[in-house]
One Martini backbone bead per residue (centre of mass of N, CA, C, O) as a GRO file, in nm:
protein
  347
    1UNK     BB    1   3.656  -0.744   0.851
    2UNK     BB    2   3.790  -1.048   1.030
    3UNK     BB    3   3.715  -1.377   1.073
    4UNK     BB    4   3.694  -1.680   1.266
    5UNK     BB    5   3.560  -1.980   1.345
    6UNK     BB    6   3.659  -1.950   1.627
    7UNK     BB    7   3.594  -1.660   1.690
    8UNK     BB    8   3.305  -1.713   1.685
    9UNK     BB    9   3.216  -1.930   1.854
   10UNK     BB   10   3.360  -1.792   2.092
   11UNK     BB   11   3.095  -1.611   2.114
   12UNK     BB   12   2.867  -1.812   2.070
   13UNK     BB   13   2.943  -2.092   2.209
   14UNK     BB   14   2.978  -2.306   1.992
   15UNK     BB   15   3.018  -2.580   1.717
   16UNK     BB   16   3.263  -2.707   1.517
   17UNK     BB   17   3.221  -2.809   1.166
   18UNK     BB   18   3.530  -2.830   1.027
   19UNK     BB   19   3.694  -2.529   0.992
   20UNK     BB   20   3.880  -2.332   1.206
   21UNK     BB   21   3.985  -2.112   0.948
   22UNK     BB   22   3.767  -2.008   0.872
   23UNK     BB   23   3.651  -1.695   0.680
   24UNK     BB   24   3.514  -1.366   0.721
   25UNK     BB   25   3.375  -1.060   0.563
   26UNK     BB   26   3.069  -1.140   0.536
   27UNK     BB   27   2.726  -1.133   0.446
   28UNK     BB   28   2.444  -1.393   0.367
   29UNK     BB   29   2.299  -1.572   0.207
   30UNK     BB   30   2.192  -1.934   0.142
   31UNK     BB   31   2.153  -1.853  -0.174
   32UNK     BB   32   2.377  -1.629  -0.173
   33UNK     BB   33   2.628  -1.699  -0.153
   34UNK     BB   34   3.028  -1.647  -0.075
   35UNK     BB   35   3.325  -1.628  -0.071
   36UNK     BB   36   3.329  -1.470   0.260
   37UNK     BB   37   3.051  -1.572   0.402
   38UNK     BB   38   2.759  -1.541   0.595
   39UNK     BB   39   2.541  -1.764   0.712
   40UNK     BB   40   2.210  -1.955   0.765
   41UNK     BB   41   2.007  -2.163   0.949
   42UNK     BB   42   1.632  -2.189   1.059
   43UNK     BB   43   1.445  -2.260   0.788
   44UNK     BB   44   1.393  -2.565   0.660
   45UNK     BB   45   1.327  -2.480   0.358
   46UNK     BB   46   1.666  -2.400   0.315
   47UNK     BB   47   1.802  -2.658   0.332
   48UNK     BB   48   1.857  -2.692   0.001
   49UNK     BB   49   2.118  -2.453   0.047
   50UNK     BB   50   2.366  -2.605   0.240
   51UNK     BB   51   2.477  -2.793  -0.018
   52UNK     BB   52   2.528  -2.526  -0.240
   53UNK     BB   53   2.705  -2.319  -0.079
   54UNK     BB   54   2.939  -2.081  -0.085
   55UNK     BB   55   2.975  -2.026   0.165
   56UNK     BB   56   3.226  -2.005   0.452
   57UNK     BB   57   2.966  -2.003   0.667
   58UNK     BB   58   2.727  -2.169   0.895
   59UNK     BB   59   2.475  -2.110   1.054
   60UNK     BB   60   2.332  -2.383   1.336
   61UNK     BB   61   2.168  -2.589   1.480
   62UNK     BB   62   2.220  -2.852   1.695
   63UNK     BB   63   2.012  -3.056   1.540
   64UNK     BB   64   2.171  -3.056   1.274
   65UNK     BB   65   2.137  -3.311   1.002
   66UNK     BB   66   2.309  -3.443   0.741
   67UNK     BB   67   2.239  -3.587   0.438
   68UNK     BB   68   2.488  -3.430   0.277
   69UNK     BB   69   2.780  -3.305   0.169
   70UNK     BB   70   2.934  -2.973   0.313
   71UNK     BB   71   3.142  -2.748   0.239
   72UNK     BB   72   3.094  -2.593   0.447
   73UNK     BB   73   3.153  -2.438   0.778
   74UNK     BB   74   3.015  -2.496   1.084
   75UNK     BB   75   2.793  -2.357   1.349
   76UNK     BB   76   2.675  -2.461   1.622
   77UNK     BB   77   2.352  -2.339   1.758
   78UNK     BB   78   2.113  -2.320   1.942
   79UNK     BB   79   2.025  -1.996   1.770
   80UNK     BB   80   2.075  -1.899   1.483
   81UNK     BB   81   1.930  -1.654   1.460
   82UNK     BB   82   2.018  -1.502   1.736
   83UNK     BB   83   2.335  -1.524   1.636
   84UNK     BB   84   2.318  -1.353   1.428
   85UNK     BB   85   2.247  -1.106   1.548
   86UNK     BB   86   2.482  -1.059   1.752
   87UNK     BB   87   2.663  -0.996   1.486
   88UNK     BB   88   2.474  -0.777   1.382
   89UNK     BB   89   2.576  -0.574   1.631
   90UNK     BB   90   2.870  -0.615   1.621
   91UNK     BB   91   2.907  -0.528   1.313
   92UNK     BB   92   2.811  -0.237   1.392
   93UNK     BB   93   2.962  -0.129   1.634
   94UNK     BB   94   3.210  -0.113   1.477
   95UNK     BB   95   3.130   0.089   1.321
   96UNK     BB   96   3.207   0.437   1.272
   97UNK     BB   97   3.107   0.738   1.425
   98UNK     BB   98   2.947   0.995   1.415
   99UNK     BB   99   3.108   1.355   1.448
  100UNK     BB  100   2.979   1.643   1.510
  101UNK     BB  101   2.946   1.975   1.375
  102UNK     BB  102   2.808   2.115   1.157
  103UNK     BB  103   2.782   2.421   0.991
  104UNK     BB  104   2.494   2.380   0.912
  105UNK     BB  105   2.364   2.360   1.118
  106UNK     BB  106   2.092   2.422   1.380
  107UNK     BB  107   2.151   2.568   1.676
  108UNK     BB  108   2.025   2.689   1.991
  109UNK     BB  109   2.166   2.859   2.231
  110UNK     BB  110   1.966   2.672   2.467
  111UNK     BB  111   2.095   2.434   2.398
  112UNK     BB  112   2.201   2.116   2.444
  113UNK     BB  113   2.492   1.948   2.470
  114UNK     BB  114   2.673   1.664   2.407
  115UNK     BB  115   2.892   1.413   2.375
  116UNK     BB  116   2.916   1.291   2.061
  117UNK     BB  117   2.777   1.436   1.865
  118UNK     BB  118   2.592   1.422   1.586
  119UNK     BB  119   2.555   1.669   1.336
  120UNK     BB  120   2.407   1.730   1.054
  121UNK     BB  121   2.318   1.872   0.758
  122UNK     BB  122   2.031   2.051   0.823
  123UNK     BB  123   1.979   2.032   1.105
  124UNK     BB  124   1.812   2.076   1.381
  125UNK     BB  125   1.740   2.262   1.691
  126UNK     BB  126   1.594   2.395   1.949
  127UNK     BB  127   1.526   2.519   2.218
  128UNK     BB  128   1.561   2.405   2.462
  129UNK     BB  129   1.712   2.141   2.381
  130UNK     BB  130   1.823   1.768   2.445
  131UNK     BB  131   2.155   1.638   2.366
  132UNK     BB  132   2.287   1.359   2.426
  133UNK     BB  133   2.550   1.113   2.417
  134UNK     BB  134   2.593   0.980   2.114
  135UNK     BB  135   2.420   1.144   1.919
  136UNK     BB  136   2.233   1.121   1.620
  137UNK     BB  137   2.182   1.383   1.342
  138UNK     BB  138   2.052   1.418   1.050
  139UNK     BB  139   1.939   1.508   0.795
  140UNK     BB  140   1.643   1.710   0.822
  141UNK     BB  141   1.630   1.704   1.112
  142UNK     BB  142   1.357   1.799   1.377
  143UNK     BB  143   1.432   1.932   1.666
  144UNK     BB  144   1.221   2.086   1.902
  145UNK     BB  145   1.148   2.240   2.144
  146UNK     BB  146   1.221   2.097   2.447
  147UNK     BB  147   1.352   1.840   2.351
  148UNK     BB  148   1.430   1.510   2.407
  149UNK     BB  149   1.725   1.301   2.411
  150UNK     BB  150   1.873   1.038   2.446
  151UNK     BB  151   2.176   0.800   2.438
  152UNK     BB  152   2.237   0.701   2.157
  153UNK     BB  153   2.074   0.809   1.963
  154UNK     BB  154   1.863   0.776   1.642
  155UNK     BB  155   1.803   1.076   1.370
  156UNK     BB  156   1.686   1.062   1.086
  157UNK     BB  157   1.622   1.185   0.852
  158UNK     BB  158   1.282   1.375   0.816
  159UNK     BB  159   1.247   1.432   1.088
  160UNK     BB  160   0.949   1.509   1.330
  161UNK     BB  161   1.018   1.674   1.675
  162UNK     BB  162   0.816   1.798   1.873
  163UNK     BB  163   0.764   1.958   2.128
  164UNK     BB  164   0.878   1.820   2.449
  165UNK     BB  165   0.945   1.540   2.312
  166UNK     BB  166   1.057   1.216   2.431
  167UNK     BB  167   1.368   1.051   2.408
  168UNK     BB  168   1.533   0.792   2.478
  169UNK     BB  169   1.758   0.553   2.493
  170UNK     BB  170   1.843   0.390   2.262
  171UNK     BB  171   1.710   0.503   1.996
  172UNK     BB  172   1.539   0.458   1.655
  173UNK     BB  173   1.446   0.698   1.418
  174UNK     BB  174   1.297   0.702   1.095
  175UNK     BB  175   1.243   0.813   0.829
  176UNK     BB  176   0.968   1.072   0.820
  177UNK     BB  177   0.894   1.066   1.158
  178UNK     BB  178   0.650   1.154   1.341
  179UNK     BB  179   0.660   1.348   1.669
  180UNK     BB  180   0.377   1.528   1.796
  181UNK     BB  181   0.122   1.561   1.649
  182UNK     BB  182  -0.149   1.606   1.631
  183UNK     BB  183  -0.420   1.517   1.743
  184UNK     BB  184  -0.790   1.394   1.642
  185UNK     BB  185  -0.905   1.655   1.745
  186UNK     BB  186  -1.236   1.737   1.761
  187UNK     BB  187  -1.580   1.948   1.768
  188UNK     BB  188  -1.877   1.983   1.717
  189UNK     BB  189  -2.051   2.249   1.522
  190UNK     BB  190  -2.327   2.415   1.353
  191UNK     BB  191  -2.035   2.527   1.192
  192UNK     BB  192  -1.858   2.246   1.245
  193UNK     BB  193  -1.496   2.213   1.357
  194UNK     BB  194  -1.336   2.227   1.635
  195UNK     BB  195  -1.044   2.257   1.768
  196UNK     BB  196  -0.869   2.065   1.974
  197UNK     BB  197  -0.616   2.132   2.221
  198UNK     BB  198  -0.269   1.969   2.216
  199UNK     BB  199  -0.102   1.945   2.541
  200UNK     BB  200   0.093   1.732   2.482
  201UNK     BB  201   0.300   1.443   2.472
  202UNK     BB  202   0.564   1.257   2.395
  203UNK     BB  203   0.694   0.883   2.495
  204UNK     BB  204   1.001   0.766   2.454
  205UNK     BB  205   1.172   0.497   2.534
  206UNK     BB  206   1.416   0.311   2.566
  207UNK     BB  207   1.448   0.074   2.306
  208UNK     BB  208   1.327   0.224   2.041
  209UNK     BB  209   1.170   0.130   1.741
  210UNK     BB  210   1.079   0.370   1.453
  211UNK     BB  211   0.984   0.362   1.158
  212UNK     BB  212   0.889   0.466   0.849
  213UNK     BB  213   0.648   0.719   0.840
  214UNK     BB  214   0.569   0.717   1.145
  215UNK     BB  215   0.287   0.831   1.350
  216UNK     BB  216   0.284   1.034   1.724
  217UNK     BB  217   0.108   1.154   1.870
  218UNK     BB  218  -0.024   1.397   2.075
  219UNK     BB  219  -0.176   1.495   2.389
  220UNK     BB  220  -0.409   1.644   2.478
  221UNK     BB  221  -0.318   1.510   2.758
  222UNK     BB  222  -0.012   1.435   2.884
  223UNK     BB  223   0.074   1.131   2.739
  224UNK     BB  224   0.213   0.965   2.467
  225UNK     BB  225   0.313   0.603   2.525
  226UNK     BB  226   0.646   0.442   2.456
  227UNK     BB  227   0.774   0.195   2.557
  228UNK     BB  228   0.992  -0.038   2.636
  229UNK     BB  229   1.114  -0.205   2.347
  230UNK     BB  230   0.966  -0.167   2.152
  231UNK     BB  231   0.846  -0.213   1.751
  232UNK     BB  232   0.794   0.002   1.505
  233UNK     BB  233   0.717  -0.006   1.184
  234UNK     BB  234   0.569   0.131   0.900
  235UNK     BB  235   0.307   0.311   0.890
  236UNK     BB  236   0.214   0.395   1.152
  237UNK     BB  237  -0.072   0.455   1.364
  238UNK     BB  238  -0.051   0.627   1.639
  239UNK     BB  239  -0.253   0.819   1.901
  240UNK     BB  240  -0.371   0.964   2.145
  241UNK     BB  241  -0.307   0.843   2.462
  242UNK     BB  242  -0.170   0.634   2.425
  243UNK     BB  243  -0.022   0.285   2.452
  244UNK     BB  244   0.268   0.087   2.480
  245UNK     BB  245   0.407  -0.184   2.542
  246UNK     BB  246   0.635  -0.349   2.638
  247UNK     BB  247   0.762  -0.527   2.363
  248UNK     BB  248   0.608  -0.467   2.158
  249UNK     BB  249   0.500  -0.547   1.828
  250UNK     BB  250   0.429  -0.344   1.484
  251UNK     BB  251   0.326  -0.401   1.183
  252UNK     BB  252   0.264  -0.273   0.941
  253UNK     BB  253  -0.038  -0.026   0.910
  254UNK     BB  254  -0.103   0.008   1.208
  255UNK     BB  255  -0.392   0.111   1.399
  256UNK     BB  256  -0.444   0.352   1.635
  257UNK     BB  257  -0.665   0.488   1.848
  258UNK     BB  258  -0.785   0.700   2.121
  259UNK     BB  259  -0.690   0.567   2.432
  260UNK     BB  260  -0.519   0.315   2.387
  261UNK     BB  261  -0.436  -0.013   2.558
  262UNK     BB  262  -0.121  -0.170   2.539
  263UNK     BB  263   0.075  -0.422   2.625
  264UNK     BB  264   0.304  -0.661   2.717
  265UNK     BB  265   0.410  -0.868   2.468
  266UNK     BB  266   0.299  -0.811   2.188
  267UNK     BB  267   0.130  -0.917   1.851
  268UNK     BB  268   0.134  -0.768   1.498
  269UNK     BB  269   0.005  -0.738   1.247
  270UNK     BB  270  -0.093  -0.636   0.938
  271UNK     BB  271  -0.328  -0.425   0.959
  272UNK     BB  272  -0.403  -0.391   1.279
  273UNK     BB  273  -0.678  -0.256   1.411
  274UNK     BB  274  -0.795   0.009   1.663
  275UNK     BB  275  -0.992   0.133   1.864
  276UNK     BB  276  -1.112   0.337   2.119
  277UNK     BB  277  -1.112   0.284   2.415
  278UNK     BB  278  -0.896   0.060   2.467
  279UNK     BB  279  -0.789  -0.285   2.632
  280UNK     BB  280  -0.481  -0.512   2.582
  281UNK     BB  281  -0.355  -0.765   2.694
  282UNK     BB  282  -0.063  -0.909   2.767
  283UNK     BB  283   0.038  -1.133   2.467
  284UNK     BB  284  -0.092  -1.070   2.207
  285UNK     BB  285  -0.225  -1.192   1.929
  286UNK     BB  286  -0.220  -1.133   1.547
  287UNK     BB  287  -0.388  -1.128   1.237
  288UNK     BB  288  -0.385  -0.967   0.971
  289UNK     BB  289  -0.642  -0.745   0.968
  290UNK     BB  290  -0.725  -0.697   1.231
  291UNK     BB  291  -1.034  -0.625   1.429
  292UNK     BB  292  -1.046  -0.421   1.740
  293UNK     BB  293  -1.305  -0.337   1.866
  294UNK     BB  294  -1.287  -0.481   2.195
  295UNK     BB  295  -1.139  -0.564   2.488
  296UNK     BB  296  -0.849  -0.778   2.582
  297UNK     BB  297  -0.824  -0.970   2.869
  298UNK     BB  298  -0.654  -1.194   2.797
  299UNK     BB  299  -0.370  -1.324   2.846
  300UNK     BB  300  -0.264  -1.493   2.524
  301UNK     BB  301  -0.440  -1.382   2.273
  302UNK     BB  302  -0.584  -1.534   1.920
  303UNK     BB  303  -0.637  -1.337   1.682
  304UNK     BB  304  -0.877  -1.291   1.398
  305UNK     BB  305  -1.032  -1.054   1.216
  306UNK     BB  306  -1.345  -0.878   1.125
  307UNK     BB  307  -1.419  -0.912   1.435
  308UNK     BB  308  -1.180  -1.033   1.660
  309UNK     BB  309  -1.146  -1.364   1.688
  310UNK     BB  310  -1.080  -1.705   1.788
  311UNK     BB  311  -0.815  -1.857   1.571
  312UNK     BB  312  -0.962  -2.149   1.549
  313UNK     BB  313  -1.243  -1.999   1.457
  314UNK     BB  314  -1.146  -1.832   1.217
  315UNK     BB  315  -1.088  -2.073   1.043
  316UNK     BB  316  -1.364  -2.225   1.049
  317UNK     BB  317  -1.504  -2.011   0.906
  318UNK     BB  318  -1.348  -1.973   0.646
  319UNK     BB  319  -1.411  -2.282   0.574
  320UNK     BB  320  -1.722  -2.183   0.530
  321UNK     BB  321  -1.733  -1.946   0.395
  322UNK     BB  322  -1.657  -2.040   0.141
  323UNK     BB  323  -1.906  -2.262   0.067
  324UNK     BB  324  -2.151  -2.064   0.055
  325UNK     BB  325  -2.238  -2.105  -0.231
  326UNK     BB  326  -2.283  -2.431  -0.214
  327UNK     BB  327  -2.492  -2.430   0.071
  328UNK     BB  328  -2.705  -2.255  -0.089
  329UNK     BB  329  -2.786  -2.414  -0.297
  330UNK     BB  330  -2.866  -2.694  -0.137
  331UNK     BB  331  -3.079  -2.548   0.037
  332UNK     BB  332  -3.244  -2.461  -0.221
  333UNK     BB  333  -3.301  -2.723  -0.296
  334UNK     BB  334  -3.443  -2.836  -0.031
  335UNK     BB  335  -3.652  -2.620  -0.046
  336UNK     BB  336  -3.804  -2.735  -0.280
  337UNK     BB  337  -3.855  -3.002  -0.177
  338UNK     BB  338  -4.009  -2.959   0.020
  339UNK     BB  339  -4.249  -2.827  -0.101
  340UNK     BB  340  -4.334  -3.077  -0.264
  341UNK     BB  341  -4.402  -3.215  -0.035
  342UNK     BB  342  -4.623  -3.082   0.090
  343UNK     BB  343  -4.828  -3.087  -0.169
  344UNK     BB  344  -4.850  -3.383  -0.149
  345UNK     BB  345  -4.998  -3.364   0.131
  346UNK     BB  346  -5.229  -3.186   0.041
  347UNK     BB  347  -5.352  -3.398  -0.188
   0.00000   0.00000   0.00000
């Protein structure tokens, strides 16, 4: 597929500066270009790659004034990120997608398929599994008995969404994904732990996607809930009964512990662990390794540290932190003086 400078900036809104007829037919990064593809330039780090990329187009914001002649075709645009991201969306969506039941997968007689399916080969499907239309199930994912996948879903290899657990539309599910194995719900008793049954399902709603190797608790009871336009990164652990809210965005390796309540429009670095039992108000904001200990009442809060505290007062404190060798030494010293002080006085 090939593209024209007119062609993308009409599609962008965009204002080209340069050959209206340059064309593209490939992505590359500014520091990687190539004749023959789009680059984007919105991190200014990256500015002085703008002057010697190959690339045959380059979108840039609106605001951006060259300080040296720039061989490529530029396309102002409000927001370049968001302006490349519309066209790796538009050129996914026109890529030929898979259909059709290959003959090894295996469908159970009381399963539903929906129109323009693709199962591959050693795909699973359980009894009475509904699989609506437009959805693909990659090689060797298991979709257990009674599972839901909604339109135009995509459930990748290796996936295993077990019995009960309701996937919405457009929702992408990546490779490895556990959806709906027990929570670690365990009682003591005298002689060891007891498992407690975990009767409850998973939910995922409409345009969530969930990395590669991400594992999502089914609960004790009810339905832990990933809501609408989520998005975890991989190697995350959800427990049961929790609650992920709309458009949250979960860094890898963060780990949220059993029935805590996360709001919407959340952003988590990686590795930010939740207690258990705890409600985060929506549009919490966190830095990487941060522990959640105890429920963030206010909307709009940037917290960082273990345990988590607020982000301008962690930077400060850290400021001390590293000092405090330096600090001890000081103390040190003037506790000797004070010492010696006294004694002057006693005699």
């Amino acid at each position: 597929m090939e593209f024209s400078a007119q062609q993308i900036a009409a599609y962008l809104q965009g204002e080209i500066v340069g050959d209206v007829n340059a064309s593209v037919n490939t992505f590359a990064k500014i520091e990687e270009g190539v004749p023959g593809a789009l680059s984007f330039l919105s991190n200014p780090k990256y500015t002085p790659f703008i002057y010697e990329t190959k690339s045959s187009i380059v979108l840039v914001n609106k605001d951006f004034v060259a300080e040296h002649p720039i061989q490529a075709t530029l396309i102002k645009v409000e927001n370049a990120y968001e302006s490349l991201a519309k066209l790796l969306t538009l050129y996914e969506s026109m890529k030929p997608k898979h259909t059709g039941i290959d003959p090894l997968a295996y469908v159970a007689k009381t399963a539903k398929i929906g129109k323009d399916v693709y199962l591959a080969p050693f795909a699973y499907v359980g009894d009475n599994a509904e699989i609506a239309d437009g959805v693909q199930i990659f090689p060797h994912a298991f979709v257990g008995d009674g599972v839901k996948v909604g339109k135009n879903s995509v459930i990748n290899s290796n996936v295993s969404i077990y019995q009960g657990c309701k996937i919405g539309n457009n929702c992408i599910i990546h490779s490895g994904c556990v959806i709906g194995a027990d929570g670690f719900g365990f009682a003591p008793t005298p002689n060891g732990y007891e498992k407690i049954p975990q009767i409850g399902i998973v939910i995922v709603e409409d345009n969530v996607e969930i990395g590669a190797n991400t594992c999502i608790d089914r609960a004790t009871m009810g339905a832990t809930i990933i809501h609408a336009g989520a998005k975890l990164d991989n190697l995350i652990q959800i427990a049961h009964n929790d609650e992920i809210g709309s458009h949250t965005v979960m860094a890898a390796q963060c780990g949220v512990a059993g029935s805590t309540k996360i709001g919407e429009w959340c952003m988590f670095g990686g590795q930010t662990g939740f207690a258990g039992h705890i409600k985060v108000a929506d549009k919490t904001y966190t830095g990487a390794q941060s522990g959640i200990a105890g429920s963030v009442k206010n909307p709009g809060t940037t917290i960082m540290g273990y345990p988590a505290f607020d982000n301008k007062n962690f930077v400060k404190s850290h400021i001390v932190f590293k000092q405090l060798p330096d600090l001890a030494k000081q103390l040190h010293e003037l506790q000797k003086k004070v010492e010696e002080l006294e004694k002057l006085t006693q005699d």
